[in-house]
C-alpha positions, 0 to 999 in steps of 0.5 A, a space after each residue: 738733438 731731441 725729437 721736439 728738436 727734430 721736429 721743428 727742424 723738419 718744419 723749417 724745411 717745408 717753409 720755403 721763403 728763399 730764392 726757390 719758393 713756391 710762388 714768385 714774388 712781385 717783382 720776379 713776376 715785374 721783371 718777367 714780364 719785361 723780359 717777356 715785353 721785350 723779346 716777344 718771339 722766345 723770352 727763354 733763349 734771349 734770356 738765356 743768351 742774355 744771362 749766359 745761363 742754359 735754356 732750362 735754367 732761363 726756362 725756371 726763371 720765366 716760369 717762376 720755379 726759381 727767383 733771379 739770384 743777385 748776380 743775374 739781377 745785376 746782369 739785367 740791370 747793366 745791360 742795354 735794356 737795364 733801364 726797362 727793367 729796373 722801371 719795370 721794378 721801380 713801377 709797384 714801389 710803394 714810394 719812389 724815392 727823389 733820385 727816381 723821380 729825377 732820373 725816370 724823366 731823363 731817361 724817357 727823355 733820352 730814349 724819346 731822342 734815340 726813337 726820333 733819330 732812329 725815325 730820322 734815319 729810317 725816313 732818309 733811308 726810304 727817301 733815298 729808296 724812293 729817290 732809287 725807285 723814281 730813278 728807275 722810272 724815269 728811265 723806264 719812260 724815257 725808254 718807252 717814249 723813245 720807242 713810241 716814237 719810233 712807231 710803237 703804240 703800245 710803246 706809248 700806252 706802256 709810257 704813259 701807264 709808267 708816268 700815272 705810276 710814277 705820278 709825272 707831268 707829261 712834258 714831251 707826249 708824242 701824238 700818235 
């Protein structure tokens, strides 16, 4: 090789434009930003977990010292969060095409249906809580009714203390 050859050569070196540039483009910086959406308490451990890569090398991801290969990409898109990620790449396109403008609605759709289930499921939960709860209320005044009338005052004042709580009609007052 002659030096003008070398030279050149020794240029293509310094222009980095492969998966290690310098700057991260558009897109790495889109599907971090999801990542980091996502899992707010520590993206680099569940990328990590997610990507079944080290923590150091998740770290290069987040911080934008190395490009997600294809592998990696593939790996985000099949998982349970794919469709977050491939909406946060489809987000900046310049024209997205007529199979995304079909699929982004039906997928909000689909995830707006698995949100009201999961409200459903947490109201009947704190319903049967709430049905625990009063339970335990109504028992805790029926027994200090029956203390009340057994001659203690407090026993009353505590009952009727317990019924405000509990916000219950008092049917069987006793007078004191």
């Amino acid at each position: 090789m002659t030096d003008a050859t070398m030279e050149q050569f020794a240029k293509l070196g310094t222009d980095k434009t492969g998966p290690h540039a310098d700057r991260p483009g558009p897109n790495h910086r889109d599907v971090v930003n999801k990542i980091r959406d996502l899992f707010p308490r520590d993206a680099t451990k569940a990328l990590a977990a997610w990507l079944k890569v080290s923590v150091d090398t998740a770290r290069h991801r987040i911080k934008g010292e190395r490009e997600f290969n294809l592998d990696e990409i593939v790996k985000l898109l099949r998982d349970e969060h794919g469709f977050e990620i491939l909406s946060a790449l489809m987000e900046h396109a310049e024209r997205k095409p007529r199979w995304w403008q079909v699929c982004e609605p039906l997928m909000e759709l689909a995830d707006a249906e698995r949100m009201v289930a999961e409200a459903q499921r947490r109201t009947r939960a704190a319903i049967r809580n709430r049905e625990g709860v009063t339970d335990a209320l109504e028992t805790e005044i029926r027994r200090a009714q029956a203390l009340a009338i057994h001659g203690s005052p407090q026993a009353g004042v505590h009952a009727d203390a317990l019924r405000a709580q509990a916000r219950v009609v008092d049917s069987g007052k006793v007078k004191r």
